[in-house]
Residue, then its C-alpha position, 0 to 999 in steps of 0.5 A: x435560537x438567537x445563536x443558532x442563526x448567526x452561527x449558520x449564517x457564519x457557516x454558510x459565507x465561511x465555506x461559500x468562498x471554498x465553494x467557488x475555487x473548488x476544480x470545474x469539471x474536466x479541470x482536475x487531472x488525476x493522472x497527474x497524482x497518481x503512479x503504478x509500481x511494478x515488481x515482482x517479490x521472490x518469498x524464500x522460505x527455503x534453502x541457504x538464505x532464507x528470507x522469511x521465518x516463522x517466529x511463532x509456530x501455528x496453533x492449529x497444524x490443520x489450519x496454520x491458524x495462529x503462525x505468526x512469519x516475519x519477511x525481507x524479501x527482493x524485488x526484482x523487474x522480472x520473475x528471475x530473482x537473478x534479474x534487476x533489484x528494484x527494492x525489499x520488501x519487509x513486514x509479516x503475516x499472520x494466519x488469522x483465519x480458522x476457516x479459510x485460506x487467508x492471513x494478515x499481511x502488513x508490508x513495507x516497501x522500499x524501491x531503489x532510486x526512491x525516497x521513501x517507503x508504501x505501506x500495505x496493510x490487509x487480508x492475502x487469501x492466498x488460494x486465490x489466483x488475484x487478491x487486493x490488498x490496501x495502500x494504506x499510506x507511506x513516507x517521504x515521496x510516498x506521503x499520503x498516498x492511497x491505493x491499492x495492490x494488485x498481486x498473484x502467485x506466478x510460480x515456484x523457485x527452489x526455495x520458495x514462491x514468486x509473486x507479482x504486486x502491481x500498486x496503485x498509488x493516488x496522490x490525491x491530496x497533491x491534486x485537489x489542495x490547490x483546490x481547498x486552500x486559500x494557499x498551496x503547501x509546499x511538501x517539504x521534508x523535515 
């Protein structure tokens, strides 16, 4: 008991300080730290130059249930895949689901004119009209970003799907370390 006092005592002047500095209401601005990308992901898995390719075939011919497929897609600004490049995208799948339409999609994205990459991570049940998939982090610009990525299917092109990602990104953590620290860091690159 005679430690416990002390200790609580210490805890609570310790933290009273960051309490004070932290943002009054309306003081934070979050559209400051955050950003929506938009393109669209042209999937060929067909014809000449394919850019996607089944590495491990399904286990399950009824569900896919175990195809494993690796990707380095084009990102383009409009669903034409002859329209502007804006970046690649590159990871893989994994159908992982015996009883749904659904796989495991973990993504990189790399923009033009950007330094850095976002990493998506997370189930794509692909029937579905509109799914969500997570910002789970990222590099250089991108570090620490959170968020998430709208995408859909818009249509077919010989050779494969088109698909349009709108990414969500916060940087929430440039917005409130002002806030936190006695001092502010500089993002600095290595």
């Amino acid at each position: 008991m005679k430690i416990f006092i002390p200790l609580v005592l210490t805890l609570v002047f310790a933290i009273a300080p960051a309490q004070s500095s932290l943002p009054k209401p309306g003081e934070l601005d979050l559209s400051k730290c955050t950003e929506v990308i938009r393109f669209y992901l042209h999937d060929q898995f067909n014809g000449s130059n394919p850019t996607t390719a089944i590495v491990l075939p399904p286990r399950n011919n009824e569900t896919l249930f175990g195809q494993v497929a690796i990707f380095d897609d084009k990102l383009t600004t409009e669903s034409s895949i002859n329209s502007k490049p804006v970046g690649r995208a590159k990871g893989f799948l994994v159908i992982d689901s015996l009883s749904k339409s659904s796989f495991l999609q973990s993504m990189t994205v790399e923009l033009e004119g950007r330094k850095g990459t976002i990493v998506l991570h997370g189930q794509n049940p692909f029937t579905e009209s509109r799914r969500e998939i997570a910002v789970v982090g990222g590099t250089g610009e991108f570090r620490n970003v959170q968020g998430y990525a709208l995408t859909s299917t818009t249509g077919a092109e010989p050779g494969g799907l088109i698909a349009i990602y709108e990414v969500h990104l916060v940087r929430f953590w440039e917005c409130i370390s002002k806030y936190i620290l006695p001092f502010h860091i500089v993002n600095s690159d290595p």
